[in-house]
Every structure is written in structure tokens, then in C-alpha cells.
C-alpha positions, 0 to 999 in steps of 0.5 A, a space after each residue: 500500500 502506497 503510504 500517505 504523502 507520496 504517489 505512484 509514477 507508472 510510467 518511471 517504473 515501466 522503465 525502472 522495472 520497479 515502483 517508482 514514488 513522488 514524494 509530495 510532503 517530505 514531512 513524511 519522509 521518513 514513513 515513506 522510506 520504511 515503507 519503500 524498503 519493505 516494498 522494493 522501491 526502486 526511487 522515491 524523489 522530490 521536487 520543490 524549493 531550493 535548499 527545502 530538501 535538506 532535511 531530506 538527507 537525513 533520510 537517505 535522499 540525495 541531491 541529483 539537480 537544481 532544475 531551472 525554468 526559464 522564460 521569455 515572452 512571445 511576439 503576439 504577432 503571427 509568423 511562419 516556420 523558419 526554413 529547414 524546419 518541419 513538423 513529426 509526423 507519427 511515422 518519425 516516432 521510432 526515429 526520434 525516440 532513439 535520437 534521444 536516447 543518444 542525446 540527453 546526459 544531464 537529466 536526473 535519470 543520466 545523473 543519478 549514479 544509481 540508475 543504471 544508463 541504459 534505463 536512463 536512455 530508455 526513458 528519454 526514449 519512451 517519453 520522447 515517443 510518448 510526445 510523438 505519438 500525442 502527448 506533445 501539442 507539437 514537436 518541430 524536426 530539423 531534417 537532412 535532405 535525405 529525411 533524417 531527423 536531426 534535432 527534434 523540440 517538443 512542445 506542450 500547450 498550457 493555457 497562454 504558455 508554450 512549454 518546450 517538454 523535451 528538446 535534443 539534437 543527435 549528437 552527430 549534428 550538434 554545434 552546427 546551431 540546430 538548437 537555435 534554430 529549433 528555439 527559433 521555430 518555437 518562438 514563429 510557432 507560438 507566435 500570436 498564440 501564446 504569451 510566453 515561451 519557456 523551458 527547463 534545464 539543469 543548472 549545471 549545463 552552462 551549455 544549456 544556459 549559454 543557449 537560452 540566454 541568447 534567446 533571451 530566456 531568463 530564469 524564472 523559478 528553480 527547484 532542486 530534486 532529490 533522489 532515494 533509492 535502496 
């Protein structure tokens, strides 16, 4: 029985291979791993307030990030779609979940030491898919002539807010501006639809924070997660 203060994640542990929690009140914590110990949990994790989660170390948890959300805001007229860049289709799916399986190093899963990567690789890939397929109000593609997805930005629709979910360029094609120009496409697509565009990232990736910057995506709220497991 999934004691109080915390929630399943099914789809984490469809990738885990083991019951993955959310920790929604810390000051359960401490009932929370007992109870994640009897019941082979394999992660229960936090989210929340800067510096907040500190009492949880004491209960074994770990601090994997400080995840950042930045923020802009969109032109209100409309625009079309830069050059070079498409929209995924749901034949492009399987193409895209492995770009980001090769992709993403610096998410909570790559980071945490205790999660094996492959599962770590197949978690971005299944989410990825996941976007693909529906979940995503849209994802943008920049393509090769021969039709090879080389970056891909998936994007959420939320009320007047454009959210970039999950963003990546295939590492064989990174450092030729792919990523500025699916910013870009992001910034057209939303254009005269939503208010503002934003995005989180870890701040550890100066790279990422290099990226926004120049997009004029400024920080608007931090978090720090935590991780437990056995």
C-alpha cells in the first residue's frame, strides 16, 4: 500500500522495472522510506524549493539537480516556420525516440549514479515517443535532405504558455546551431498564440544556459530534486 504523502509514477517504473514514488510532503519522509524498503522501491524523489530538501538527507535522499525554468515572452504577432524546419509526423516516432536516447546526459535519470544508463536512455526514449505519438501539442524536426531527423523540440500547450517538454539534437549534428534554430521555430510557432515561451534545464549545463540566454530566456523559478533509492 502506497503510504500517505507520496504517489505512484507508472510510467518511471515501466522503465525502472520497479515502483517508482513522488514524494509530495517530505514531512513524511521518513514513513515513506520504511515503507519503500519493505516494498522494493526502486526511487522515491522530490521536487520543490531550493535548499527545502535538506532535511531530506537525513533520510537517505540525495541531491541529483537544481532544475531551472526559464522564460521569455512571445511576439503576439503571427509568423511562419523558419526554413529547414518541419513538423513529426507519427511515422518519425521510432526515429526520434532513439535520437534521444543518444542525446540527453544531464537529466536526473543520466545523473543519478544509481540508475543504471541504459534505463536512463530508455526513458528519454519512451517519453520522447510518448510526445510523438500525442502527448506533445507539437514537436518541430530539423531534417537532412535525405529525411533524417536531426534535432527534434517538443512542445506542450498550457493555457497562454508554450512549454518546450523535451528538446535534443543527435549528437552527430550538434554545434552546427540546430538548437537555435529549433528555439527559433518555437518562438514563429507560438507566435500570436501564446504569451510566453519557456523551458527547463539543469543548472549545471552552462551549455544549456549559454543557449537560452541568447534567446533571451531568463530564469524564472528553480527547484532542486532529490533522489532515494535502496
Amino acid at each position: 500500500m502506497i503510504p500517505v504523502g507520496c504517489h505512484e509514477r507508472p510510467f518511471d517504473a515501466s522503465i525502472l522495472g520497479r515502483q517508482v514514488w513522488s514524494l509530495e510532503d517530505i514531512t513524511q519522509a521518513a514513513e515513506v522510506v520504511d515503507a519503500a524498503r519493505q516494498l522494493d522501491v526502486g526511487l522515491v524523489f522530490w521536487r520543490g524549493e531550493v535548499d527545502k530538501g535538506l532535511v531530506l538527507e537525513s533520510h537517505g535522499f540525495r541531491k541529483i539537480e537544481t532544475l531551472l525554468t526559464l522564460r521569455c515572452a512571445l511576439p503576439q504577432e503571427k509568423r511562419a516556420l523558419p526554413p529547414g524546419i518541419g513538423i513529426a509526423q507519427v511515422a518519425d516516432a521510432d526515429m526520434i525516440a532513439d535520437l534521444a536516447a543518444e542525446a540527453f546526459r544531464s537529466d536526473r535519470w543520466h545523473t543519478d549514479p544509481e540508475i543504471p544508463n541504459d534505463r536512463a536512455d530508455a526513458y528519454k526514449a519512451a517519453w520522447a515517443h510518448n510526445n510523438i505519438m500525442g502527448r506533445a501539442g507539437v514537436t518541430l524536426i530539423t531534417l537532412t535532405g535525405a529525411g533524417e531527423v536531426t534535432g527534434f523540440n517538443s512542445m506542450l500547450f498550457r493555457d497562454d504558455a508554450l512549454i518546450i517538454d523535451l528538446i535534443a539534437v543527435a549528437p552527430s549534428h550538434q554545434g552546427q546551431g540546430l538548437a537555435g534554430r529549433l528555439i527559433n521555430a518555437a518562438k514563429a510557432d507560438g507566435a500570436g498564440r501564446f504569451k510566453t515561451l519557456s523551458a527547463g534545464t539543469q543548472a549545471s549545463n552552462a551549455a544549456s544556459l549559454r543557449l537560452y540566454d541568447r534567446h533571451d530566456m531568463k530564469e524564472s523559478m528553480r527547484a532542486d530534486t532529490w533522489h532515494w533509492t535502496p
